[in-house]
N, C-alpha and C positions, 0 to 999 in steps of 0.2 A: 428767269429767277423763280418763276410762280409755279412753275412745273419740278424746278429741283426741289422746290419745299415739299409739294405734292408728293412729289417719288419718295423722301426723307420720312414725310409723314406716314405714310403707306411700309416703308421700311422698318419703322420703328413699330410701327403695328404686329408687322409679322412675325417680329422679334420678340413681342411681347406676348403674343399669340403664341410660338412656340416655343420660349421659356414658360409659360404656364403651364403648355401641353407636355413638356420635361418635367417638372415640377410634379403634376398629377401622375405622368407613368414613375416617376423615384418612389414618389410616396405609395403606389398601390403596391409596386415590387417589393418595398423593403416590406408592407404590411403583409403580402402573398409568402414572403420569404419566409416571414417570423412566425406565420399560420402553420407552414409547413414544418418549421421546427420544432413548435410546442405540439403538432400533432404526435411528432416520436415521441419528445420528450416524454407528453403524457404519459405512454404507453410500459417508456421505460422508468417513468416515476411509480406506476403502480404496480410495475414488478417488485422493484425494489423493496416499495411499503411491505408488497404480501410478505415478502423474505425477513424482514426485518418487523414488520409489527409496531408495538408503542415503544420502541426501542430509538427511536430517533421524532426530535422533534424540533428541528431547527436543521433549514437549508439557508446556503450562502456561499458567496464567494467572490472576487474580483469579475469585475464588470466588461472591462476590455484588457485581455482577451480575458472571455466568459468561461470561468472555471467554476462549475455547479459542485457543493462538497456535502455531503450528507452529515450533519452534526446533530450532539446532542448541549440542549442550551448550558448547560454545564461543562464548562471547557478542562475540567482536568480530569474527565473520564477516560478508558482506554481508545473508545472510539473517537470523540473529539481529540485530542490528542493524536491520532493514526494518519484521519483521515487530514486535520489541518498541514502534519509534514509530508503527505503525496501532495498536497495543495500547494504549499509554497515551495515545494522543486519542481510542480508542473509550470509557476507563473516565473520561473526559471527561464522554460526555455520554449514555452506557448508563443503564437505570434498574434500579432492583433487582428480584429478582424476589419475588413475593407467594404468595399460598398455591395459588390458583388458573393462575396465571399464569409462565408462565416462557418465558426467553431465553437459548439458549446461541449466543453470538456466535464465530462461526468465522472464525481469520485465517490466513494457508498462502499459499505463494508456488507461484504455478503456471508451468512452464516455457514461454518465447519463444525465438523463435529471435532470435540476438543476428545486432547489424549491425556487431561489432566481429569484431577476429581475437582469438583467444587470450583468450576472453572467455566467459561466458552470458547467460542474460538471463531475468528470473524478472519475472512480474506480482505486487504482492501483492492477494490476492483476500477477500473478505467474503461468506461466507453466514452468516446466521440458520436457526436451528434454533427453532421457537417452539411452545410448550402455550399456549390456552387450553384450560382444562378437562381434558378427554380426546381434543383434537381440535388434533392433531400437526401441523404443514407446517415443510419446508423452503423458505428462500425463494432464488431466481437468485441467481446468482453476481454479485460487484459489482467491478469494477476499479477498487482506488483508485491504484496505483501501477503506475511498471516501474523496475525497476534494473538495473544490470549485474553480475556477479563478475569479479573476477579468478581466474588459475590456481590462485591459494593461496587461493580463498574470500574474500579481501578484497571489500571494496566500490570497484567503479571508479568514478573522477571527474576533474573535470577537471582536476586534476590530472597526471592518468595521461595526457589524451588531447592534452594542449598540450606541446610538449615547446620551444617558445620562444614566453611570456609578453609576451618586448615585442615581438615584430614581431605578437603577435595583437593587442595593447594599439594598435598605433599603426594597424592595418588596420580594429581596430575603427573609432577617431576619425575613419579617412575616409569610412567607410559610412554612418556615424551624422552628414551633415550635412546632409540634406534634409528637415526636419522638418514637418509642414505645420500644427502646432495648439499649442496651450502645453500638453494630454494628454500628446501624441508628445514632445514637448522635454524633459518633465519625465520621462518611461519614458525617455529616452537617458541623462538626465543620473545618474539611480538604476542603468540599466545601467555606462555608465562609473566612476562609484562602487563599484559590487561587482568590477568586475575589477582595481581600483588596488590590489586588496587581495595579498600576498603570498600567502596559503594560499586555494585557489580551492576543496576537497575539501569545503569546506559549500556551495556553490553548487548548488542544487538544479538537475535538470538530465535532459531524455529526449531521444532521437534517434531522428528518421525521416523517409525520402525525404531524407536526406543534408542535414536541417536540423538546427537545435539549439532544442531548444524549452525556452527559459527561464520564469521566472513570468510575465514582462511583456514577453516579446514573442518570436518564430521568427526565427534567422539561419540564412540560406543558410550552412554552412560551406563553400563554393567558394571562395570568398575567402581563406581563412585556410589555405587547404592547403598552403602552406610553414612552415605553424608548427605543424600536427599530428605527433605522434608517430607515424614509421610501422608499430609494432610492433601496434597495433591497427587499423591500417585495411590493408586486403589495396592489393598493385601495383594491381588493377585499379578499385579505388575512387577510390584517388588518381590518377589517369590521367584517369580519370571525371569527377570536380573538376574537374583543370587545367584539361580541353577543355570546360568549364561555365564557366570563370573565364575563360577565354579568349576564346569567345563572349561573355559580360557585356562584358567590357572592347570588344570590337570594336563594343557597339552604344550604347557609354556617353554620344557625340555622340546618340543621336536617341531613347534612352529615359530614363526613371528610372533611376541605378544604386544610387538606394537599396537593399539587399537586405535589406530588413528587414519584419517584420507588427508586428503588437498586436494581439491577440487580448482 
C-alpha cells in the first residue's frame, strides 16, 4: 500500500511537472507567435501611414477573427465608410483563429490619383498577415475597391457627378436600344430601373478611360456630357467628350451607336 501511494505521489509530480512545462512552452509560443506578427504588421503599418499621412487616425476592428481596418474617428467620411463595408463582408467569411494558427486581416485605403476635379481617389486594399506555427508571411496586396472623396471627406457619387437627372434618364433610353440577346435586354431593363430611382448616391459605381463602370455593364459618358456637373470634370475633359460625342454622332449612319459593354 506504501509503495502505490509512493508511485501515486511521484505520478502526480510529474504530471504536474509537465503540465507546467506545457503551460510555459503555450505561453512563450503564442508570445514568439505574436512577436513575429507585430514584427510585419509594423512594417506594414508604416507603409501604410507614409501612403496615407494624417489622413487616418483611428485603427480597429473585430478581435477573433482579427480584422485590422484603417479608419478615420469620424465615421461618415468616404474612407470610414469604404473601409468599415470590406470590414464587415471580410468578418463574413474570415475564420477564427486557433491555437497554432493565426490571421490578422489588413484593410486601409491606398491613394490613386482621382479622374475628377476637386476630388481624391483611394483603393481599398487587403493584405493578410498569417502564423502557422512559427513561420510568419505577409501576403500581396488585394484591390477590392476604388472610391472617390470629396473636399469635406464625404464620399462622391453620382449624385455629385449628374447635375441634370432627366436629360441623363432620357440619353440613357436612347443608347440602350440595340440590344442583341434577352442577357443584354434584361442588364438595360435592371439598368433603367436603378436610375428611375430619385437618390442615385447608393448606386455603386468607378470611372475610367472616361467610362462609367456599373455592376452590369461600362457606359461611355460622352453621351451624357451635358448632364454632368462641371465642378468635378476639368474644361478640358468636357471638351474631350463633346469632340467623342460628336464623332459618335457623325458615324451613327454606318456603325453601332450603342455605347455600351457587359462585362
Amino acid at each position: 500500500m506504501m509503495a502505490v501511494l509512493k508511485y501515486s505521489k511521484v505520478l502526480l509530480l510529474v504530471l504536474l511537472i509537465a503540465t507546467g512545462l506545457s503551460c510555459i512552452g503555450i505561453y512563450w509560443f503564442g508570445k514568439e507567435q505574436n512577436r513575429l506578427l507585430n514584427e510585419q504588421w509594423h512594417a506594414l503599418n508604416i507603409r501604410i501611414i507614409n501612403d496615407l499621412g494624417t489622413k487616418i487616425d483611428a485603427i480597429g476592428g473585430p478581435q477573433n477573427p482579427r480584422i485590422i481596418g484603417f479608419f478615420q474617428q469620424d465615421d461618415t467620411t468616404a474612407i470610414s465608410q469604404r473601409i468599415g463595408t470590406a470590414s464587415e463582408e471580410e468578418l463574413k467569411i474570415a475564420k477564427p483563429d486557433n491555437l497554432f494558427q493565426k490571421e490578422w486581416i489588413v484593410l486601409y485605403p491606398q491613394t490613386r490619383s482621382s479622374p475628377f476635379e476637386n476630388t481624391s481617389a483611394y483603393a481599398v486594399m487587403k493584405t493578410s498577415i498569417k502564423a502557422d506555427w512559427l513561420h510568419v508571411t505577409t501576403s500581396s496586396e488585394t484591390e477590392l475597391d476604388i472610391f472617390y472623396e470629396k473636399a469635406d471627406e464625404s464620399l462622391l457619387t453620382l449624385e455629385d457627378l449628374v447635375q441634370d437627372k432627366e436629360s441623363f434618364r432620357t440619353t440613357l433610353k436612347t443608347i440602350l436600344v440595340s440590344a442583341k440577346n434577352e442577357a443584354e435586354i434584361q442588364v438595360q431593363k435592371d439598368i433603367l430601373e436603378m436610375f428611375e430611382s430619385d437618390d442615385w448616391s447608393a448606386i455603386p459605381f468607378a470611372y475610367t478611360e472616361k467610362s462609367l463602370i456599373l455592376e452590369k455593364a461600362v457606359i461611355s459618358v460622352s453621351a451624357f456630357v451635358d448632364s454632368l456637373n462641371p465642378y468635378y470634370f476639368s474644361e478640358q475633359t468636357l471638351a474631350d467628350l463633346r469632340l467623342s460625342e460628336e464623332s459618335r454622332q457623325a458615324l451613327e449612319d454606318s456603325v453601332d451607336k450603342t455605347i455600351i459593354t457587359y462585362p
